[in-house]
KOLDRENTOR-405730 format. One record per residue: residue number from 1; x, y, z of N, C-alpha, C, O in turn; residue in one letter. Coordinates in nm, 2 decimals, m for minus. Layout:
BEGIN
(NUM,(X,Y,Z),(X,Y,Z),(X,Y,Z),(X,Y,Z),a)
...
This chain:
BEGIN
(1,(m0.69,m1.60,m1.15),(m0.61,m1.72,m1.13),(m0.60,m1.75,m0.99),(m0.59,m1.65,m0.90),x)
(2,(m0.58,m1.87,m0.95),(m0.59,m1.90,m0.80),(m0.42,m1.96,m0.83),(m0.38,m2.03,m0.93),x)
(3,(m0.33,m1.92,m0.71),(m0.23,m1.94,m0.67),(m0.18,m2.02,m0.54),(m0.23,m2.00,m0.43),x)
(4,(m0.09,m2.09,m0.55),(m0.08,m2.18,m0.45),(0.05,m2.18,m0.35),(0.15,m2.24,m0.39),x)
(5,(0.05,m2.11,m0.23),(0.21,m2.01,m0.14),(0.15,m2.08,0.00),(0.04,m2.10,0.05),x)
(6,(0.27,m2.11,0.04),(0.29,m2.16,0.16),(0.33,m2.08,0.27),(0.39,m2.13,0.37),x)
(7,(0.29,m1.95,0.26),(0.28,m1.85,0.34),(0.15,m1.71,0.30),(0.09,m1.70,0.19),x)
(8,(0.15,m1.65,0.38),(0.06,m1.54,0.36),(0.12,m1.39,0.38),(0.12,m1.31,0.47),x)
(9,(0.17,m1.41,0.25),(0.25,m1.23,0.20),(0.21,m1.21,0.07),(0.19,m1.29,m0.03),x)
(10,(0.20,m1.08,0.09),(0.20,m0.99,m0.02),(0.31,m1.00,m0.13),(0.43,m0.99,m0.10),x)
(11,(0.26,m1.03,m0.25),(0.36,m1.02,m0.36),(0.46,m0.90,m0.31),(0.44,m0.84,m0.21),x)
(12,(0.60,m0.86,m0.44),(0.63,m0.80,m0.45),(0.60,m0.67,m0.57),(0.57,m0.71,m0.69),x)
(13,(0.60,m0.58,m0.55),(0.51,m0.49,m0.68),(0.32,m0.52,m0.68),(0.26,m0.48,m0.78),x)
(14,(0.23,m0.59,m0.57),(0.14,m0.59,m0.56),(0.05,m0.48,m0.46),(m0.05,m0.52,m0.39),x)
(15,(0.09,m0.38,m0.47),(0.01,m0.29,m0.36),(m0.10,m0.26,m0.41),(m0.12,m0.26,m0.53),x)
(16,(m0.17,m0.23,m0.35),(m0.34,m0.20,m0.36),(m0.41,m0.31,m0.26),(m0.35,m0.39,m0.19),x)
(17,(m0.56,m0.29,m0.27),(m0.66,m0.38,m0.17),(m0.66,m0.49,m0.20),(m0.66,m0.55,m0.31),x)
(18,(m0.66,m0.55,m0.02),(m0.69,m0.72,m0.10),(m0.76,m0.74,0.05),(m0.77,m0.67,0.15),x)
(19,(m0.83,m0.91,0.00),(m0.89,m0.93,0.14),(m0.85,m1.07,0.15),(m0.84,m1.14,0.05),x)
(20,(m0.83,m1.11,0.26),(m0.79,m1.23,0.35),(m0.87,m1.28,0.43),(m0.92,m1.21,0.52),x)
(21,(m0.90,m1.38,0.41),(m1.01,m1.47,0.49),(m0.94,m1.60,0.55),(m0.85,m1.64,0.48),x)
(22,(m0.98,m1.68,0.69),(m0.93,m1.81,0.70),(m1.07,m1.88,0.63),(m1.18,m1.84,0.67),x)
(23,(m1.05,m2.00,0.53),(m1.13,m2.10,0.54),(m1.10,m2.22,0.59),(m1.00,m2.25,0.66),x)
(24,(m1.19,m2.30,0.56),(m1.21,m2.48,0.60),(m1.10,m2.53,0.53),(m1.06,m2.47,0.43),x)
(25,(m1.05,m2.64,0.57),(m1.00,m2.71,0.46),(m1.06,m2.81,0.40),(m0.99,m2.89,0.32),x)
(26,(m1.15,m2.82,0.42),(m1.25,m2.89,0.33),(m1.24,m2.81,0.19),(m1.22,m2.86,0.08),x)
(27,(m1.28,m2.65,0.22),(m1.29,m2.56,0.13),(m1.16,m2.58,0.03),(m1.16,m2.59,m0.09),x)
(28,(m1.05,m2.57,0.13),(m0.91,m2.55,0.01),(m0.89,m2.65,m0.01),(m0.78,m2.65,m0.06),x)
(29,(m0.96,m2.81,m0.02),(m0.96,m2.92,m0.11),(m1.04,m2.89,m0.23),(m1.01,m2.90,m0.35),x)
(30,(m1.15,m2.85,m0.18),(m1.26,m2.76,m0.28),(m1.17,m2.70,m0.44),(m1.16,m2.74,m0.55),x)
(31,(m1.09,m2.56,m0.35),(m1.04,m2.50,m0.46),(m0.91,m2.55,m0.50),(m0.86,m2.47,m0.59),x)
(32,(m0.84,m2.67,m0.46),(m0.80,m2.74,m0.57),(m0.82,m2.86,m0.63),(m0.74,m2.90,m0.72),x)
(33,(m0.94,m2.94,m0.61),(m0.96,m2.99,m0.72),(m1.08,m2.99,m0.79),(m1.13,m3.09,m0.84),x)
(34,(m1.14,m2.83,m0.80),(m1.22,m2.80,m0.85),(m1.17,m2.67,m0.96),(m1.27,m2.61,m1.01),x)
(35,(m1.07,m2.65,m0.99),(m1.04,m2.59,m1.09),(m0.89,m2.54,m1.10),(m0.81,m2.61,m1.03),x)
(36,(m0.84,m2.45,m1.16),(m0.73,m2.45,m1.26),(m0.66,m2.34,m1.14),(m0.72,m2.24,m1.10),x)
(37,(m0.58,m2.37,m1.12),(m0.43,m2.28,m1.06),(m0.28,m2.31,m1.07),(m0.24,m2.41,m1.13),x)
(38,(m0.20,m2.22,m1.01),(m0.04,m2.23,m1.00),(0.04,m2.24,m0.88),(0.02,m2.16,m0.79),x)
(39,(0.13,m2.33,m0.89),(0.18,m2.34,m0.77),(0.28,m2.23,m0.77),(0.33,m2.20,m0.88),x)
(40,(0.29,m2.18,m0.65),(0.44,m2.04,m0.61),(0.46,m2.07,m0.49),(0.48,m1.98,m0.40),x)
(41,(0.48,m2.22,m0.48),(0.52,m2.28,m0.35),(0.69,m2.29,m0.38),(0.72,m2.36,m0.48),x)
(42,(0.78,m2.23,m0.30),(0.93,m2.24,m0.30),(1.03,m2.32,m0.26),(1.15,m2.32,m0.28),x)
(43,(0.94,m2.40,m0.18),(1.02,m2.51,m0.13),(0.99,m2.61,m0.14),(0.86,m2.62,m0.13),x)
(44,(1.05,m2.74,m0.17),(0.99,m2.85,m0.20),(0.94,m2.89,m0.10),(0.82,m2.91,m0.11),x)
(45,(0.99,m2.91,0.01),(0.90,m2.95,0.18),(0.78,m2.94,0.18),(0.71,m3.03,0.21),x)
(46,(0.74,m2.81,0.16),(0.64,m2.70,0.18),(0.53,m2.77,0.05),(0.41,m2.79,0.08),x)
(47,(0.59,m2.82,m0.10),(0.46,m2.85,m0.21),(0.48,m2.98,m0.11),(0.38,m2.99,m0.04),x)
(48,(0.58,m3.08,m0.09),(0.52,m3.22,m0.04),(0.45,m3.20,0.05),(0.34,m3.26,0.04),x)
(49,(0.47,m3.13,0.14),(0.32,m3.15,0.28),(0.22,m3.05,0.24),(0.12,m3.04,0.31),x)
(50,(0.22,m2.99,0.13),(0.05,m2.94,0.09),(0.03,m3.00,0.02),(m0.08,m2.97,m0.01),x)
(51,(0.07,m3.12,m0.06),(0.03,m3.22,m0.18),(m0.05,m3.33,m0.07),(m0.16,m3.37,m0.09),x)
(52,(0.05,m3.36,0.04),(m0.03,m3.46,0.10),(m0.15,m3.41,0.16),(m0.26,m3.47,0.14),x)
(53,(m0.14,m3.29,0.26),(m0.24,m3.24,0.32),(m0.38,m3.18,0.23),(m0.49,m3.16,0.28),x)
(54,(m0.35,m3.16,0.10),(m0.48,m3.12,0.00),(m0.49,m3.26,m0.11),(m0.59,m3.26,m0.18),x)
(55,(m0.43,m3.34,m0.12),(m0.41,m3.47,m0.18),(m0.46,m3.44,m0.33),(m0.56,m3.48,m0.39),x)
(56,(m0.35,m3.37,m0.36),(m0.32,m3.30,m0.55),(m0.16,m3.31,m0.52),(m0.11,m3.28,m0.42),x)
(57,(m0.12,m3.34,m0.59),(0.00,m3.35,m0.65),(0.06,m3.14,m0.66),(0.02,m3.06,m0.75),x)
(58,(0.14,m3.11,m0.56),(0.19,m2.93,m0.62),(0.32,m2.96,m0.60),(0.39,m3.02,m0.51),x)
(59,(0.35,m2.88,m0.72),(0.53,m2.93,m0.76),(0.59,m2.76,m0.69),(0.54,m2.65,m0.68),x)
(60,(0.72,m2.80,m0.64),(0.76,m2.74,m0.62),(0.79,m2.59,m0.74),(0.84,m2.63,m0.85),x)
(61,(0.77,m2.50,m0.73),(0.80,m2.36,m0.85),(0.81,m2.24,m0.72),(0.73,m2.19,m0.64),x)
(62,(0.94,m2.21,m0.76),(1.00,m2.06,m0.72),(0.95,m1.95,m0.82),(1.05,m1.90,m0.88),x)
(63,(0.84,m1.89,m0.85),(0.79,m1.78,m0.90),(0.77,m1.69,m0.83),(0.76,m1.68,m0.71),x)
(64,(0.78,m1.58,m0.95),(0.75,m1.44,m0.87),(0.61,m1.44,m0.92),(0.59,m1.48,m1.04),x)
(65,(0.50,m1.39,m0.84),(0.37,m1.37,m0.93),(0.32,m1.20,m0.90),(0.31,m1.14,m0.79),x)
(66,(0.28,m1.16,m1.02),(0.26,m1.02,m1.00),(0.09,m1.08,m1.04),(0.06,m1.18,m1.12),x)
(67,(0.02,m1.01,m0.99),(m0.15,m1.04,m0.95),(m0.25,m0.97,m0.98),(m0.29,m0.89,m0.90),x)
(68,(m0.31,m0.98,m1.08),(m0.44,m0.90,m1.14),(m0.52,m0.95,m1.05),(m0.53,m1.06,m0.99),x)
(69,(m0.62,m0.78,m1.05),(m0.75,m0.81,m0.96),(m0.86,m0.92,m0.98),(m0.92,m0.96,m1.08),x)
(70,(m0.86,m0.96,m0.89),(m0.95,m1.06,m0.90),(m0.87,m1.21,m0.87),(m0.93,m1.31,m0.86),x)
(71,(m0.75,m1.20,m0.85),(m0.61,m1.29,m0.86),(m0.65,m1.35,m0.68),(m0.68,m1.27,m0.59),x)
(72,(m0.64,m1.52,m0.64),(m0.67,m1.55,m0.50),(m0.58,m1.62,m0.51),(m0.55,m1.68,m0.61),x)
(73,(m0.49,m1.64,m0.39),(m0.38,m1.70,m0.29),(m0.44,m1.76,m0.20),(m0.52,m1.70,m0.12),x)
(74,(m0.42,m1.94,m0.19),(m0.46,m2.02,m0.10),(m0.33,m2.03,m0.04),(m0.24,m2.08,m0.10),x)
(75,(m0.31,m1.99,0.07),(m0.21,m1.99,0.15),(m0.19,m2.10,0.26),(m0.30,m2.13,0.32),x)
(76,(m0.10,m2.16,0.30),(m0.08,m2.22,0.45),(m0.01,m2.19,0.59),(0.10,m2.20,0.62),x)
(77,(m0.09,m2.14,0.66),(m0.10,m2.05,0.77),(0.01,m2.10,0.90),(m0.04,m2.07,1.01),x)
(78,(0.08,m2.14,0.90),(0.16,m2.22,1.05),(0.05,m2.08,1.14),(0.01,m1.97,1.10),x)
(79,(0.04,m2.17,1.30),(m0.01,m2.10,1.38),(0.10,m2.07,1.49),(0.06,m2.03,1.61),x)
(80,(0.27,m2.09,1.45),(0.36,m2.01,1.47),(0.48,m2.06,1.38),(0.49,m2.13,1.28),x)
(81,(0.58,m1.96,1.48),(0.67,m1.94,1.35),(0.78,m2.03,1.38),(0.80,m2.04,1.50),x)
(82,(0.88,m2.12,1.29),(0.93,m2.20,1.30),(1.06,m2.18,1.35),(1.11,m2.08,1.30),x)
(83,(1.16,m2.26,1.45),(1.27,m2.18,1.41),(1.36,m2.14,1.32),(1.35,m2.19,1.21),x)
(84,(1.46,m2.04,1.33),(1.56,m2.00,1.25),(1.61,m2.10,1.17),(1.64,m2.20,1.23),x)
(85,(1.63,m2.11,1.03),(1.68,m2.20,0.92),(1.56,m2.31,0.90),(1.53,m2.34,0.78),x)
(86,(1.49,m2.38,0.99),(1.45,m2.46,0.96),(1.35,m2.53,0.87),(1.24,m2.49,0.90),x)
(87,(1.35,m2.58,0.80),(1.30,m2.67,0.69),(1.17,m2.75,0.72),(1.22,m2.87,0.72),x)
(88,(1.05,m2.77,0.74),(0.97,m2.86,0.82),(0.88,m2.97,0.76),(0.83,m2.93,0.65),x)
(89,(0.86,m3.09,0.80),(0.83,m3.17,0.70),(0.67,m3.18,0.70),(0.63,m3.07,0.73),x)
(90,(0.56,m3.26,0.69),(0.42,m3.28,0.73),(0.39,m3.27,0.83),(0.30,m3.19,0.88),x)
(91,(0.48,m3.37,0.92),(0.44,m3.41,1.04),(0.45,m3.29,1.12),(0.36,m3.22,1.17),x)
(92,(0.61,m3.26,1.10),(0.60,m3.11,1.20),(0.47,m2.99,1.18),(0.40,m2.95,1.28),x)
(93,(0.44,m2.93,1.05),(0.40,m2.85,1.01),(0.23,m2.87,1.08),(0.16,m2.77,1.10),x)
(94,(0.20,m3.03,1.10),(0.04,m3.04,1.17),(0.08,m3.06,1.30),(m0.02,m3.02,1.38),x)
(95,(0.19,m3.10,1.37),(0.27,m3.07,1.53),(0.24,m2.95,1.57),(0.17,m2.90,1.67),x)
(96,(0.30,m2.89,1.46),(0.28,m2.67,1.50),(0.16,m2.61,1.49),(0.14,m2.50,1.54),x)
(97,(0.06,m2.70,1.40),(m0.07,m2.67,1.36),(m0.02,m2.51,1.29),(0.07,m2.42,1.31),x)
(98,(m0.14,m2.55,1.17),(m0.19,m2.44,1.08),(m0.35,m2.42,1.00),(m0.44,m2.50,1.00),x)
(99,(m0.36,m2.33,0.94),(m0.49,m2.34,0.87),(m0.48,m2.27,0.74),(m0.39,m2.19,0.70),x)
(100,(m0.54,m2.29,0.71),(m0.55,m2.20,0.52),(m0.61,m2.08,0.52),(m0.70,m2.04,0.59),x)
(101,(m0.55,m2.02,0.43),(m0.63,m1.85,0.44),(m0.67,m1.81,0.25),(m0.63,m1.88,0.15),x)
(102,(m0.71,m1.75,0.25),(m0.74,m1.75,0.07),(m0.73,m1.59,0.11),(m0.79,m1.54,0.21),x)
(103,(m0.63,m1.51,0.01),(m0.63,m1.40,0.01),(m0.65,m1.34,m0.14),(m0.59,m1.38,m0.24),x)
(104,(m0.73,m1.24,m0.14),(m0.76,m1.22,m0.27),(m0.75,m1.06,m0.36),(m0.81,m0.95,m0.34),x)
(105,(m0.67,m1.08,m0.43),(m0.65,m0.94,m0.47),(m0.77,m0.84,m0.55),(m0.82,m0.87,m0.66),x)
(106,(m0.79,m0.74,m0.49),(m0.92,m0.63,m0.52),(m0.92,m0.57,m0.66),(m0.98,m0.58,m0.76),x)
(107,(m0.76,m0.48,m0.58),(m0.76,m0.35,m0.68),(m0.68,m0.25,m0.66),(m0.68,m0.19,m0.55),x)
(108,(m0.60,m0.22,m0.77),(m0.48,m0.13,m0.74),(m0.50,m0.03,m0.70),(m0.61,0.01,m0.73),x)
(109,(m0.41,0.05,m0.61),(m0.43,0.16,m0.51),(m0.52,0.29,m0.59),(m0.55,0.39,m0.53),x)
């Protein structure tokens, strides 16, 4: 299953190998609307400016996702970190620049 997180972390209870790559975003238009995933984006800010920025519709959902191998995270990468509390809208988040990373789970330790 391809998953949809507005950051690049490791589940909780997911240890074992995984591999991380940055792609295109050409690509991560690719893998959403080219097939079936879930959003585990937790903030609403965060689904509105990847809905606009990949132009799919991702609803906001606070999940926990525990990840069978083979399991890939399209992630959004800020190319820093925001300040303390703050909340960031589209604009900011392409201000700060970021890029997408697809992280993919292997195999348990």
């Amino acid at each position: 299953m391809l998953y949809l997180m507005s950051t690049t972390v490791v589940p909780h209870n997911a240890d074992g190998i995984w591999r991380m790559q940055t792609i295109s975003a050409d690509y991560a238009v690719d893998l959403v609307t080219g097939g079936e995933w879930i959003s585990a984006v937790g903030h609403e800010s965060s689904a509105a400016a990847m809905s606009a920025i990949l132009g799919v519709p991702i609803a906001m959902n606070r999940i926990t996702v525990t990840p069978e191998p083979g399991d890939s995270f399209l992630c959004l990468r800020l190319h820093s970190r925001p300040p303390e509390g703050v909340i960031l809208d589209t604009a900011q988040m392409e201000s700060i620049g970021f890029s997408w990373a697809l992280m993919t789970y292997l195999n348990l330790c």
